[in-house]
C-alpha positions as CSV (number, residue, x, y, z in Angstrom):
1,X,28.4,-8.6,1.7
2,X,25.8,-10.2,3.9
3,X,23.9,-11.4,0.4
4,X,25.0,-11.9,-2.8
5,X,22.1,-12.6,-5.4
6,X,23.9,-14.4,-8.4
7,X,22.8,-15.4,-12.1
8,X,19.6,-14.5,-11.6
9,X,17.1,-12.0,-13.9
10,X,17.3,-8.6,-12.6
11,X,14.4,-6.1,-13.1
12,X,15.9,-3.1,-11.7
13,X,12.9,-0.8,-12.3
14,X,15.0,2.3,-13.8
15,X,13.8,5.0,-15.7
16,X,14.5,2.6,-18.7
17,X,12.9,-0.5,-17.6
18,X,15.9,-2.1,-17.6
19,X,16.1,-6.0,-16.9
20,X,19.8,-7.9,-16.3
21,X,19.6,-11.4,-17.3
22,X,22.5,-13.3,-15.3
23,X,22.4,-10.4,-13.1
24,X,24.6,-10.2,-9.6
25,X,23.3,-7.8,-7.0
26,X,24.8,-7.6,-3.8
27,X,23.5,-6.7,-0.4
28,X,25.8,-5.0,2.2
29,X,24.4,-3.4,6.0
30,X,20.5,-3.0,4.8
31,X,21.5,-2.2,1.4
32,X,22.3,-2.5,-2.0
33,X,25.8,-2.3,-2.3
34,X,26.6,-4.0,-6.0
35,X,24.5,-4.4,-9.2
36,X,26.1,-5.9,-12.4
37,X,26.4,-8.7,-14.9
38,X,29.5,-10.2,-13.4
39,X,30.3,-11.2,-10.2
40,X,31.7,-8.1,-7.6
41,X,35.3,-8.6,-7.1
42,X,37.3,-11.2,-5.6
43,X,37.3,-9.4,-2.0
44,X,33.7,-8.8,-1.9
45,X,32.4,-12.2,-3.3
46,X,34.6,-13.9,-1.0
47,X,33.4,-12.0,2.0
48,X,29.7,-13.3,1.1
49,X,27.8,-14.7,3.9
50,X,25.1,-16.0,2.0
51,X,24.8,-16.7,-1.7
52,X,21.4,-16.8,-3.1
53,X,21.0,-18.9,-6.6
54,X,19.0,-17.1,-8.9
55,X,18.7,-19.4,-11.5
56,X,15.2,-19.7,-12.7
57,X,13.7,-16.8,-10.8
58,X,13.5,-13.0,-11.2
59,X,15.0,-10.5,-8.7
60,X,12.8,-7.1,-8.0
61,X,12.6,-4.3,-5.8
62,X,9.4,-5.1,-3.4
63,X,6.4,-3.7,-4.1
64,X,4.1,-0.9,-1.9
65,X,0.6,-1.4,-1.1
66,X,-0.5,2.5,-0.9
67,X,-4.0,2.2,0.7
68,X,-4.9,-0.5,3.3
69,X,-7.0,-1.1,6.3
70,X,-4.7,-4.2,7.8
71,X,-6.9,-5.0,11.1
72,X,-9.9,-5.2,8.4
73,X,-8.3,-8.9,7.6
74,X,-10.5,-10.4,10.3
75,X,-13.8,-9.1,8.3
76,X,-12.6,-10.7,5.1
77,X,-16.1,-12.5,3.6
78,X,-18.2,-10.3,6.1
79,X,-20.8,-8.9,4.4
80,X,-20.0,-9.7,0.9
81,X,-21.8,-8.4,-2.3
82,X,-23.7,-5.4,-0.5
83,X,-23.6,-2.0,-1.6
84,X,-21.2,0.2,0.0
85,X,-23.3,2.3,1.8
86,X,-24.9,-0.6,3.6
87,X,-21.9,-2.5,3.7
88,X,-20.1,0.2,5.6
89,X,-23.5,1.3,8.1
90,X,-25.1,-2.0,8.6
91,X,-22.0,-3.9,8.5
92,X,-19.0,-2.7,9.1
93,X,-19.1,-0.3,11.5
94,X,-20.4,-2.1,13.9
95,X,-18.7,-5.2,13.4
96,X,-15.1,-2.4,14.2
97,X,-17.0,-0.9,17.0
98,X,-16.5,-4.4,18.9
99,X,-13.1,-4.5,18.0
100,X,-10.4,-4.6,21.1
101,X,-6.3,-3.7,21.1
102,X,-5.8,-7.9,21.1
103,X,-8.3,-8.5,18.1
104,X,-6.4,-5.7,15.9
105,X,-3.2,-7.5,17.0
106,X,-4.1,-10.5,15.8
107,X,-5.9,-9.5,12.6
108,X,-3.0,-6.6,11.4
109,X,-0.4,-9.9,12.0
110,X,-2.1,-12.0,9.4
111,X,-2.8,-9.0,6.9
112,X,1.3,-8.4,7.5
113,X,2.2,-12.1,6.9
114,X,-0.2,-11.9,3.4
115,X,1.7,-8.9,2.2
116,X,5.1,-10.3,3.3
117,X,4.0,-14.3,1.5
118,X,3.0,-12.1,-1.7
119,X,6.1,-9.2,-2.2
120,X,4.7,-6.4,-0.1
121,X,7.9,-4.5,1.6
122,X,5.7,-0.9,2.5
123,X,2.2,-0.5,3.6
124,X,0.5,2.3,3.4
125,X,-2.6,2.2,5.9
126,X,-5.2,4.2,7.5
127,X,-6.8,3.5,10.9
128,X,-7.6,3.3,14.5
129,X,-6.0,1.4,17.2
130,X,-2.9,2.7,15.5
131,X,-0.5,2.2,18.6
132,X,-1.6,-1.8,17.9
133,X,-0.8,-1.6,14.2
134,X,2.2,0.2,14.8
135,X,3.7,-2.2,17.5
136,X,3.0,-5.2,14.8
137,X,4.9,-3.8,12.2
138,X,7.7,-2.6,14.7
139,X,8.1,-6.4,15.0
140,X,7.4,-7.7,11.4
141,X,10.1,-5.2,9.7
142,X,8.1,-4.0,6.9
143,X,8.0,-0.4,6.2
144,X,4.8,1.4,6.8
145,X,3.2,4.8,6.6
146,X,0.6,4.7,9.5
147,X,-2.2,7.2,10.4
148,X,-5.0,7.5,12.4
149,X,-8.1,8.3,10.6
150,X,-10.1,11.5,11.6
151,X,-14.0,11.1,11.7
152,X,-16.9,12.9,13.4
153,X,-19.8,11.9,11.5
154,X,-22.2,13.8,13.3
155,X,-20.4,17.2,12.8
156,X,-19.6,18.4,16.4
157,X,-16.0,18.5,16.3
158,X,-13.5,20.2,18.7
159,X,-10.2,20.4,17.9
160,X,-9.4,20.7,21.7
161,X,-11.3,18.0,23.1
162,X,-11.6,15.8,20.0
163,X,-10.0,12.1,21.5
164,X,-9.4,10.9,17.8
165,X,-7.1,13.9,17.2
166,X,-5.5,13.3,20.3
167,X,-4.6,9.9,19.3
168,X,-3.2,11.4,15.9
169,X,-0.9,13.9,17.8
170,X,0.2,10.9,20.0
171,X,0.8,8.4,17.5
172,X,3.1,11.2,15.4
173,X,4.7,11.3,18.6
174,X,4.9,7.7,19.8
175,X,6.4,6.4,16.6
176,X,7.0,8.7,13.9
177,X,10.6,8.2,12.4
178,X,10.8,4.8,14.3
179,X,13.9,2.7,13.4
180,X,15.0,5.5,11.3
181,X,11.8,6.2,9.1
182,X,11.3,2.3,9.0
183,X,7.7,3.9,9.9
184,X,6.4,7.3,8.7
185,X,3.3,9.0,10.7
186,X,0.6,11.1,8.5
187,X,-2.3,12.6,9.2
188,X,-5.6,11.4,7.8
189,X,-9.2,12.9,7.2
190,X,-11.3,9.3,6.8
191,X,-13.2,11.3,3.7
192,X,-15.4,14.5,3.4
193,X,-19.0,12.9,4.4
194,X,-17.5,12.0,7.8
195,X,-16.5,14.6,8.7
196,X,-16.9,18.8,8.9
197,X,-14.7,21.4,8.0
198,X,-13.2,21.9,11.2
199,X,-11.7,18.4,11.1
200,X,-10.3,19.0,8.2
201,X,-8.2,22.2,9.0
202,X,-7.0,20.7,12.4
203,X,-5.9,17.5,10.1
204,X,-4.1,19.9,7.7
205,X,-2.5,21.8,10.4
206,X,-1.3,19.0,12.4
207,X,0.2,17.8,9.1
208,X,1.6,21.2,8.1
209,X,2.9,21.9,11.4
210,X,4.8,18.8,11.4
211,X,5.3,17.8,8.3
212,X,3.8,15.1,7.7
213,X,1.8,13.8,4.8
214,X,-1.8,13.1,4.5
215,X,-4.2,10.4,3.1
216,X,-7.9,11.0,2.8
217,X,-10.5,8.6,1.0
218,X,-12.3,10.9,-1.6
219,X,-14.9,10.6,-4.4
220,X,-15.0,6.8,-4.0
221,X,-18.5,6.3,-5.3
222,X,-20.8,8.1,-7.2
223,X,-23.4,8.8,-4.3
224,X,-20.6,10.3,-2.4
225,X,-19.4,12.4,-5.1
226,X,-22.6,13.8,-5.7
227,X,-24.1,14.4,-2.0
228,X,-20.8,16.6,-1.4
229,X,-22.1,18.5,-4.8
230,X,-25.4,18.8,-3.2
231,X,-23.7,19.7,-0.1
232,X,-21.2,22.3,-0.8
233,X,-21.9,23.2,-4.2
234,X,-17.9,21.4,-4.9
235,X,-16.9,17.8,-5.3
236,X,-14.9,16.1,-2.8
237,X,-11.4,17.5,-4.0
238,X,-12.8,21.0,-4.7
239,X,-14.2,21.6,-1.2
240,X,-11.4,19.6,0.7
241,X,-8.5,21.7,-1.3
242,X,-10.4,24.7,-0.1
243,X,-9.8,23.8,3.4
244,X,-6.4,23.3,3.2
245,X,-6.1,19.7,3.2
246,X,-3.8,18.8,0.2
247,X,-1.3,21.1,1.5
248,X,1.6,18.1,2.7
249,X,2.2,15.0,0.6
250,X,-1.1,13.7,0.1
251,X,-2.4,10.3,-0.9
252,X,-6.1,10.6,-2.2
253,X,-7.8,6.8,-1.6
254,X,-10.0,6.0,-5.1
255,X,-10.6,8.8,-6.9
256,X,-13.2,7.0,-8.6
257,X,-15.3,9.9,-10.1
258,X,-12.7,12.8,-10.5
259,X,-13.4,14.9,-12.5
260,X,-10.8,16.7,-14.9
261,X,-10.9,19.8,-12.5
262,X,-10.5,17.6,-9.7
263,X,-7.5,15.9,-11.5
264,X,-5.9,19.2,-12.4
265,X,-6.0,20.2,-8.3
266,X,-4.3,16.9,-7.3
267,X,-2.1,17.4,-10.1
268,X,-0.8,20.8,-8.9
269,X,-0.7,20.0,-5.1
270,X,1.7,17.5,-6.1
271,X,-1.2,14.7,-4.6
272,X,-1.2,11.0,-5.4
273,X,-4.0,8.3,-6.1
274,X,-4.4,4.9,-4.7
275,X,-6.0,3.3,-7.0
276,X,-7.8,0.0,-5.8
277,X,-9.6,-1.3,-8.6
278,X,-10.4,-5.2,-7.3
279,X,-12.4,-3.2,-4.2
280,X,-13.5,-1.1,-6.2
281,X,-14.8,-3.4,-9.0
282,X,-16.3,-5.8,-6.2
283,X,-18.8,-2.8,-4.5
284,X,-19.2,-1.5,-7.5
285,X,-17.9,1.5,-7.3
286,X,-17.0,2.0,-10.5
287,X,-13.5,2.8,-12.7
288,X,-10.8,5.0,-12.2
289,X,-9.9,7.1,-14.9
290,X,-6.0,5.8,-14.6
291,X,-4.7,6.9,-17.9
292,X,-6.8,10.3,-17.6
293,X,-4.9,11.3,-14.1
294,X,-1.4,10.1,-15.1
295,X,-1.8,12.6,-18.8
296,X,-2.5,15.8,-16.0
297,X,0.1,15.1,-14.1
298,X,-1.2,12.8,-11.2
299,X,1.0,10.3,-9.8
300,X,-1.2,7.1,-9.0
301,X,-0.2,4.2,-7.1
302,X,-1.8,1.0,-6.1
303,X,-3.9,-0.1,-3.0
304,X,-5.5,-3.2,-2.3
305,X,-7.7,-1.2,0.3
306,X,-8.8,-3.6,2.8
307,X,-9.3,-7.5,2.8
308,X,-12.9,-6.5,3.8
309,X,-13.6,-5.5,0.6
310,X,-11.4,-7.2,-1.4
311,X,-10.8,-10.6,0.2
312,X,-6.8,-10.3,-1.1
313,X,-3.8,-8.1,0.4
314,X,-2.5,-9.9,-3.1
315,X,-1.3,-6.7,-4.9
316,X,0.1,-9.1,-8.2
317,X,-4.1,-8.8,-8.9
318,X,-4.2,-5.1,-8.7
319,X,-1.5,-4.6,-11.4
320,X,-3.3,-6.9,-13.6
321,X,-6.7,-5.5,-12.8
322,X,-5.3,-1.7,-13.0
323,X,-3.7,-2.7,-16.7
324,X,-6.6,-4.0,-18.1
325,X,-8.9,-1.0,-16.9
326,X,-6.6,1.4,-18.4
327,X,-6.7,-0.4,-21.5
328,X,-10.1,-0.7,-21.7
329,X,-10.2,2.9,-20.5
330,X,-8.3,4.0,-23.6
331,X,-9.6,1.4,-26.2
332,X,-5.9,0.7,-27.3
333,X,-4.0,-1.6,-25.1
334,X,-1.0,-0.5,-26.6
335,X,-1.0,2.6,-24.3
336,X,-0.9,0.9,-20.9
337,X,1.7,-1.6,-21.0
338,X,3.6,-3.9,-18.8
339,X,6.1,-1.8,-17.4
340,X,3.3,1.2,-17.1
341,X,1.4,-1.1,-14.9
342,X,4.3,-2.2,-12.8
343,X,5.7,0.5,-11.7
344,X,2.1,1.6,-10.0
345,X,2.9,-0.8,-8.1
346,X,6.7,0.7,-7.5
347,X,7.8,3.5,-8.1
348,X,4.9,5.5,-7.7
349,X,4.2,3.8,-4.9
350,X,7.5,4.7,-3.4
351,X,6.7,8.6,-4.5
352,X,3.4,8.3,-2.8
353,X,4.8,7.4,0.1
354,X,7.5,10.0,0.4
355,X,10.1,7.3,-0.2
356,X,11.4,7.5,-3.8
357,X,14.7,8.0,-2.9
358,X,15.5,4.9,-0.6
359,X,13.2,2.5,-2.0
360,X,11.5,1.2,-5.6
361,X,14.7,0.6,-7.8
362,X,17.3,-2.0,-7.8
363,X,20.1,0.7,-7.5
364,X,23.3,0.9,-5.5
365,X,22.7,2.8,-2.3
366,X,18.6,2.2,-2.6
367,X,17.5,-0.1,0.6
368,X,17.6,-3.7,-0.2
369,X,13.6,-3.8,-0.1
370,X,13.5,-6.8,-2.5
371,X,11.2,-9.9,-3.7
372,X,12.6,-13.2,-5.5
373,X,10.0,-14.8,-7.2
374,X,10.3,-18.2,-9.1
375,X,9.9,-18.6,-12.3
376,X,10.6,-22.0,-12.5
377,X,6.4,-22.8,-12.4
378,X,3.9,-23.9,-15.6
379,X,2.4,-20.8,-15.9
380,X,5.3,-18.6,-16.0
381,X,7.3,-20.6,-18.3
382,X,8.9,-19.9,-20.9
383,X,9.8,-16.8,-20.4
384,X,10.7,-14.2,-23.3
385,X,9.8,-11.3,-21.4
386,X,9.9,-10.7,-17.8
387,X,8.1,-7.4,-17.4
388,X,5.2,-9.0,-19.5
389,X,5.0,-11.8,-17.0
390,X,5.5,-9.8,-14.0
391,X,2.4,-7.5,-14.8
392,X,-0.3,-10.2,-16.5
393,X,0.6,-14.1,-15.2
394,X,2.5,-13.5,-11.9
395,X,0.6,-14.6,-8.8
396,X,1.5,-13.9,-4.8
397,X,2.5,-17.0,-4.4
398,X,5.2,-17.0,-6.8
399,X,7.3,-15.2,-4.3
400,X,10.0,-17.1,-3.0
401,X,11.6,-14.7,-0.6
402,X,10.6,-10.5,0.9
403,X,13.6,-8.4,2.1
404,X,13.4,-5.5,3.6
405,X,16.4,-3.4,4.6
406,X,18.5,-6.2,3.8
407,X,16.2,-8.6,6.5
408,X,14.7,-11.9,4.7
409,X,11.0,-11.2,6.6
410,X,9.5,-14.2,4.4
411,X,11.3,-17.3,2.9
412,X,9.4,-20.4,1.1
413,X,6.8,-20.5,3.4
414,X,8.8,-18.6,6.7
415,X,8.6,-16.0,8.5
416,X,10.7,-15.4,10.5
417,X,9.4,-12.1,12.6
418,X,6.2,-13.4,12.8
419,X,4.3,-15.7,14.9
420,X,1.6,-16.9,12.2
421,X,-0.1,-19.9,13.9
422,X,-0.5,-17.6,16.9
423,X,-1.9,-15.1,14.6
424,X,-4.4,-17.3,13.5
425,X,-5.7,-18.6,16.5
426,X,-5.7,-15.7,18.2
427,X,-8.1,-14.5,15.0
428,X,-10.5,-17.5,15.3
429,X,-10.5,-18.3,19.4
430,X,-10.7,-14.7,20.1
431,X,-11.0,-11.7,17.8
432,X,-14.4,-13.8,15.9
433,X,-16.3,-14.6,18.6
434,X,-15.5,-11.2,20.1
435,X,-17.1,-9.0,16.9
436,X,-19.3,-11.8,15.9
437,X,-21.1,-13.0,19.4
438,X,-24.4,-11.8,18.9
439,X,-25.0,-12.6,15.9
């Protein structure tokens, strides 16, 4: 075995919720190869080239961030506590329409170090300059589902000329499958009020015809929802589903003002959510109706969406957040509990992404996409219950180590695939003063 994880508290994230106190789990070629409450046998343990003390911590499979915007990192505090609308138009879009291939660089590098520091081991993320992104996590080793989002806000698209799609076909190419599925290509309509119909059906062919999945923003604020009403005479999901564009995997970004109809679509396209309730909380967006989705049959994940809008990649504050809505949502907070919370965070996460079967479970044969996080600190002591702690008190910075395919990417404060103080001065000396100069 290349690691051997011994005596420590295993939560293996079964069907059962099970948790192995005194737990051994093994590690062997990317993956993992034992799981029990005694030590493998004599031939493996001695074959061990590193054994990892558990004592005092907890031992999980890593956790998937299903709806970011990593190069957004370098925007985090800009334009805080505006409404969307303006935030995006007067703020944000022109702040990203200085951006350049080296300020991307830098920024998606520090948004990957923050999800490796906090337990992130698969990103979901949606953007431009995607031959950037995908470089940087070619070299950090997280997982990532990566796609260009498709916009043409003032209508006049062409499917033959259109440069955006272009880049979507090449980046499918480029990297799709890269380090065997280490990243994943999908297609991506940016949302229904930036784009036409046309878009649309060239983003669900491409993703038909190639079989990739698809992730859309939709029905993230109440002004959007309703303009599309006034527009089409359909919400969001109803017009979009019309034009073909659940038709792969898709992951629906928000959801905020679903309705049940909408739900019941999503539901029977086999769609997920990405539910980002810090972001959405801090633009006031609104609540989504968690508990409502998952009761029709929606699978819903968790997204930080982007640092922009959130100031955190810190996904431990989007299980808390998404509990507490949900029980608020139902007045009874015995109907969203700990283990409901965390395996948004998991699990479905993993089955958003397309990835359910190699990642999201302390299992033998499952990738070794793991987090060890101590426990061993004042506010996480003592400890009765694990699962309780992991979804209401645990913090980013409780994680001690991230592995991903068996690769420690983050250690007590190193990393060891990524250059951070470069990162950061490459952010301040040169991607700032680019997008900020005139201002």
């Amino acid at each position: 075995m290349d690691y051997l994880f011994r005596d420590v508290v295993a939560v293996l994230m079964d069907r059962d919720h099970s948790v192995l106190r005194g737990a051994y789990v093994g590690v062997e070629a990317g993956r993992i190869a034992y799981v029990g409450n005694t030590p493998p046998g004599t031939d493996a343990a001695s074959g061990v080239a590193r054994a990892i003390d558990g004592r005092g911590c907890v031992l999980m499979p890593g956790l998937i961030n299903a709806h970011t915007h990593l190069p957004m990192t370098l925007l985090r505090g800009h334009a805080d506590d505006a409404p969307l609308a303006s935030w995006l138009s007067d703020h944000i879009w022109p702040a990203e329409a200085r951006l350049d291939s080296r300020a991307v660089r830098a920024g998606t590098m520090l948004a990957l170090a923050e999800l490796l520091a906090s337990g992130t081991v698969s990103v979901s993320d949606m953007y431009y300059f995607c031959d950037d992104i995908a470089a940087c996590v070619a070299q950090s080793g997280l997982k990532a589902n990566l796609s260009r989002a498709l916009m043409c806000p003032d209508g006049a698209f062409d499917a033959a000329h259109d440069e955006r799609l272009r880049e979507a076909v090449k980046l499918y190419a480029d990297w799709h499958g890269f380090d065997d599925g280490r990243i994943v290509v999908e297609a991506s309509i940016h949302a229904e009020y930036t784009s036409p119909p046309a878009l649309w059906e060239a983003a669900a062919r491409l993703a038909l015809d190639n079989g990739m999945g698809m992730h859309v923003h939709v029905s993230e604020t109440h002004r959007e929802h309703e303009e599309c009403l006034s527009r089409w005479g359909l919400t969001p999901t109803e017009v979009l589903d019309r034009h073909g564009a659940f038709g792969a995997r898709t992951t629906v970004a928000h959801g905020v003002w679903l309705t049940g109809g909408d739900m019941d679509i999503l539901a029977a396209r086999g769609a997920s959510v990405a539910h980002c309730p810090v972001s959405n909380l801090k633009l006031a967006c609104g609540v989504a109706r968690v508990s409502d989705m998952m009761s029709r049959g929606v699978n819903v994940a968790l997204g930080t969406d982007s640092a922009a809008s959130n100031n955190s990649l810190d996904l431990w504050e989007e299980v808390k957040t998404a509990a507490l809505l949900a029980k608020n949502e139902n007045g009874a907070p015995e109907l969203f509990t700990a283990p409901d919370a965390l395996s948004l965070a998991v699990t479905h996460g993993a089955q958003a992404q397309g990835r359910a079967k190699e990642t999201g479970q302390i299992a033998v044969g499952f990738d070794a996409d793991l987090i060890l996080l101590d426990f061993d600190k004042p506010h996480l002591s003592p400890c009765r219950d694990p699962l309780s702690h992991l979804a209401y008190a645990t913090r980013g910075s409780d994680v001690a180590m991230t592995m991903v395919r068996g690769k420690i990417l983050y250690e007590n404060g190193s990393f060891p695939t990524i250059d951070v103080e470069k990162a950061k001065w490459e952010a301040e000396h040169y991607a700032l003063p680019l997008i900020f100069a005139t201002q």
